[in-house]
C-alpha positions in Angstrom: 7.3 -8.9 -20.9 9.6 -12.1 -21.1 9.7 -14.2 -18.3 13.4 -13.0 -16.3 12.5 -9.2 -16.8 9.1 -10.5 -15.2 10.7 -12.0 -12.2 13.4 -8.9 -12.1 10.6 -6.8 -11.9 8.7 -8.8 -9.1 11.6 -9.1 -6.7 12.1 -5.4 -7.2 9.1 -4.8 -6.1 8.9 -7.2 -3.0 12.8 -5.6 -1.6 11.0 -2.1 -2.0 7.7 -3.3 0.0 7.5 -1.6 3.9 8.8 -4.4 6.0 10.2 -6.4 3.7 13.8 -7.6 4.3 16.2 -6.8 1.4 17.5 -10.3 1.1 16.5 -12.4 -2.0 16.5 -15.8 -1.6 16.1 -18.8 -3.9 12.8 -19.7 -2.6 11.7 -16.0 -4.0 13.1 -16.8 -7.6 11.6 -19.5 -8.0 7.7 -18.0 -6.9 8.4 -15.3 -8.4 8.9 -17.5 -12.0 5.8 -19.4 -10.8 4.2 -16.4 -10.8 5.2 -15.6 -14.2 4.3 -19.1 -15.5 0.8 -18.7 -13.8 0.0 -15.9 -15.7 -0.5 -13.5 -13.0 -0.1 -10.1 -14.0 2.7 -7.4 -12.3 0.3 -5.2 -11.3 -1.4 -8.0 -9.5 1.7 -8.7 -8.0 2.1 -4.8 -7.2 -0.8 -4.4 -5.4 -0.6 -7.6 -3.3 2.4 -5.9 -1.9 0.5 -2.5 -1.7 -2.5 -4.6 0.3 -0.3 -6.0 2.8 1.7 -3.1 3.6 -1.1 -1.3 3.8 -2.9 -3.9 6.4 -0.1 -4.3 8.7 0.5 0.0 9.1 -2.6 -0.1 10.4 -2.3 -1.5 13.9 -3.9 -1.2 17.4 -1.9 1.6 19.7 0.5 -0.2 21.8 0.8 -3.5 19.6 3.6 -5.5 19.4 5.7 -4.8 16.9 6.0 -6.7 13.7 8.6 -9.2 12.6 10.4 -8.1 9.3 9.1 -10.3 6.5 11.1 -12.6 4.6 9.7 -14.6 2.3 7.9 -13.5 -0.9 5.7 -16.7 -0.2 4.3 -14.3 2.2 2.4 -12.7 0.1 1.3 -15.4 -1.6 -2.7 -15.7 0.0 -2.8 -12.0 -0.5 -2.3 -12.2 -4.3 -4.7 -15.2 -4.6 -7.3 -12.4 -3.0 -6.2 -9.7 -5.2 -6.6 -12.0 -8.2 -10.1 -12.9 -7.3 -11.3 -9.1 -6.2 -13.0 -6.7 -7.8 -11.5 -3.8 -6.5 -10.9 -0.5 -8.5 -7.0 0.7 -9.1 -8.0 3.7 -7.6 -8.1 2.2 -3.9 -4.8 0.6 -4.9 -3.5 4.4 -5.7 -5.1 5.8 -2.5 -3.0 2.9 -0.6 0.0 3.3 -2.4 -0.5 7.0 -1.4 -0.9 6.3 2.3 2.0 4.3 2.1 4.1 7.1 0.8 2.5 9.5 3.9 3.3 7.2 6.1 6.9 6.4 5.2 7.6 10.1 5.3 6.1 10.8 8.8 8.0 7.9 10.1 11.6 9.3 8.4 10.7 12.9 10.0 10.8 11.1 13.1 
């Protein structure tokens, strides 16, 4: 994959993330290229997102909600952990799936 379908990819990704803003800035380009320069692979990337999504659904009864993000350097410490796990692509499936649940019970609402 060459380096702007990389990036296209990425920021795709990021807009379609649960509490993401769908605004693309500069900033996110440019990380997004780092990222691609770095070496670290899309599905890396993928499940950074999937991670953090995941991580802020799951929340105390009662909390304050949470502020929409917007910047992909968000993500950034979660994709240094993902890079240095050892976790199985099966927990990122059963996130993604939860994910999906989740975004359907909050639309039937």
């Amino acid at each position: 994959m060459d380096r702007s379908e990389y990036v296209r990819l990425v920021l795709d990704a990021y807009r379609s993330t649960p509490g993401v803003t769908s605004v693309v800035r500069r900033a996110d380009r440019v990380l997004a290229a780092h990222l691609y320069e770095r070496g670290v692979p899309f599905e890396t990337v993928e499940n950074a997102f999937v991670l953090a999504a995941s991580r802020r659904m799951v929340r105390p009864d009662g909390a304050a909600p949470l502020g929409t993000i917007r910047s992909l350097a968000y993500f950034s410490p979660v994709i240094d952990e993902v890079l240095e796990s050892n976790v199985s692509r099966k927990y990122f499936d059963y996130l993604r799936h939860r994910l999906k649940l989740a975004s359907r019970s909050s639309q039937g609402q």
